[in-house]
N, C-alpha and C positions, 0 to 999 in steps of 0.2 A: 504494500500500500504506500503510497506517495507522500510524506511527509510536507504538507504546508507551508508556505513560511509567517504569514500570521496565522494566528489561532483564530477561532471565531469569538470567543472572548476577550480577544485582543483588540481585534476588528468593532467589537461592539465597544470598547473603551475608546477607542479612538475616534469614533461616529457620537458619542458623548462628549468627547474634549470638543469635535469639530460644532456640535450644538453651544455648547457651551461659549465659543467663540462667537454665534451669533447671540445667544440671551445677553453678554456680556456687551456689545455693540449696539443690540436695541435697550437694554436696562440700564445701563452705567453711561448715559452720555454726562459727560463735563461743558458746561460752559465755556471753554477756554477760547474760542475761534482760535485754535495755533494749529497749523499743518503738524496733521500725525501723530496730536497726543489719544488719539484710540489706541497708537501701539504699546504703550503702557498694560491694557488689558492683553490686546493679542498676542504677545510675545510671553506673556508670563503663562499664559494660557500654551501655548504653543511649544514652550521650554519644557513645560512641569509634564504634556501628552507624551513629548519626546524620549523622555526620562522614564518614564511612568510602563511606557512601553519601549522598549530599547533597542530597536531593530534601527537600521539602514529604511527608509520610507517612513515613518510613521509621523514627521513634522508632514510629509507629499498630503499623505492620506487625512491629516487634518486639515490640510489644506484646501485640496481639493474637493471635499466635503463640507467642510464651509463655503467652499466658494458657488457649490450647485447650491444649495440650501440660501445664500443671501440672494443667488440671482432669481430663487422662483418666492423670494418671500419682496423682493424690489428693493431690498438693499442699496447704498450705494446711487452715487447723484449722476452718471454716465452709462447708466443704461447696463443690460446684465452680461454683455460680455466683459465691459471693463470691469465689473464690480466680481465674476468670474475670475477672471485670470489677476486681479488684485490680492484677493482671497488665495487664490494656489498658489501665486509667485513668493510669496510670505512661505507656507512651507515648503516649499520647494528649494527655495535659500537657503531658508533654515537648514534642512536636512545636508543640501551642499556645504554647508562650512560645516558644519558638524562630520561629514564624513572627512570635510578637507584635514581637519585640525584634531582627528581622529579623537576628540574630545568628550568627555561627559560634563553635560549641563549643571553636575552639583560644583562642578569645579568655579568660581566668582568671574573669571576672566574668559572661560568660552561662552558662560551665559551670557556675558556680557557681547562679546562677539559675533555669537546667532544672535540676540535679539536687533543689534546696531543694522548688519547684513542684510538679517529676512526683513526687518520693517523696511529696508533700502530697496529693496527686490518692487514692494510696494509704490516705492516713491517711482523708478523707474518706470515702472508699466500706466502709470497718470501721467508721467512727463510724455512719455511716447504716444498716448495717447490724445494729448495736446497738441503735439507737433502734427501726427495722423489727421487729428479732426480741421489743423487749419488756425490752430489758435494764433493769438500774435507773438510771432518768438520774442517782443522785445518786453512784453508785459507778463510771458513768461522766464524771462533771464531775470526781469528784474526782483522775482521774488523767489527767485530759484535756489539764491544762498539762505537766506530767513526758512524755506521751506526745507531746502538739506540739514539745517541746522536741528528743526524742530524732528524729525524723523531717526534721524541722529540721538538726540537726547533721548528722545522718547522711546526707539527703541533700547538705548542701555538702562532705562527705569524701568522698563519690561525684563528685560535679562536679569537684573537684580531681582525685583519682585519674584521672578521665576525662581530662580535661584533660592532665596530665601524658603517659597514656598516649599522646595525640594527638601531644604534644613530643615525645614521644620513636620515636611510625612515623613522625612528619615527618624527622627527624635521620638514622632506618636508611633513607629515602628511597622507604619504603613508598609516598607518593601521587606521587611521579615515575614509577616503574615501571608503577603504576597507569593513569595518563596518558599512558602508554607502550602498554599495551595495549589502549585505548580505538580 
């Protein structure tokens, strides 16, 4: 018999973090008007799925999961391919540097890394986007450092968050129990 590479319990935690990723996007809006402070939630959300399930793919699979889920809920202000491929290019980063830097997320410095990265995966598929649709390159240059700045910060306040979150299911002994029922 053919050995899997996710489990189907595995598959269904990870179809939970990628939900989770949308309650967290329609329930936790911030006031802030700053490009890219949602990635404070997705990235901690996206770190702790990563972790949680520890395969090669499983940022993809929250990714891409979230991203069908925001497009048929209308997520997202450019319509559901962008809000689609917004949504996967997040973990689809994520899980690239994560394999690049052959890292685990409880480490403070790779979380910090995936979240900076995959929120930036984000930022690019809006800038390309803009440029695709026609927008005006000069009133997109001009907010385009302000906007790399916020996506930046905001992703390593997600990496942290993530991170922390990790210290602290290790500590309630969340992946012993885990390993427990393995």
């Amino acid at each position: 018999m053919k050995q899997r590479y996710f489990s189907t319990f595995q598959l269904i935690l990870l179809a939970l973090f990628s939900a989770l990723v949308i309650v967290a996007k329609i329930a936790l809006r911030t006031p802030l008007q700053l490009s890219g402070h949602s990635g404070i939630f997705w990235m901690a959300i996206i770190i702790v799925g990563a972790r949680v399930v520890p395969k090669a793919g499983s940022a993809s699979i929250i990714g891409i999961t979230s991203g069908i889920l925001a497009a048929f809920l209308g997520l997202g202000d450019f319509g559901a391919l962008n809000t689609f491929l917004s949504y996967a290019i997040v973990g689809v980063a994520s899980d690239g540097i994560l394999l690049f830097l052959r890292g685990d997320t409880e480490n403070l410095i790779v979380a910090i890394i995936v979240g900076i990265f995959g929120h930036m995966g984000k930022f690019l598929v809006k800038w390309l986007f803009g440029i695709v649709t026609g927008a005006p390159i000069g009133f997109v240059a001009l907010g385009l450092l302000r906007a790399v700045l916020g996506y930046i910060i905001f992703g390593a306040i997600g990496g942290v968050l993530g991170w922390a979150t990790l210290k602290a299911l290790r500590r309630a002994g969340f992946f012993a129990y885990m390993a427990e029922k393995r």
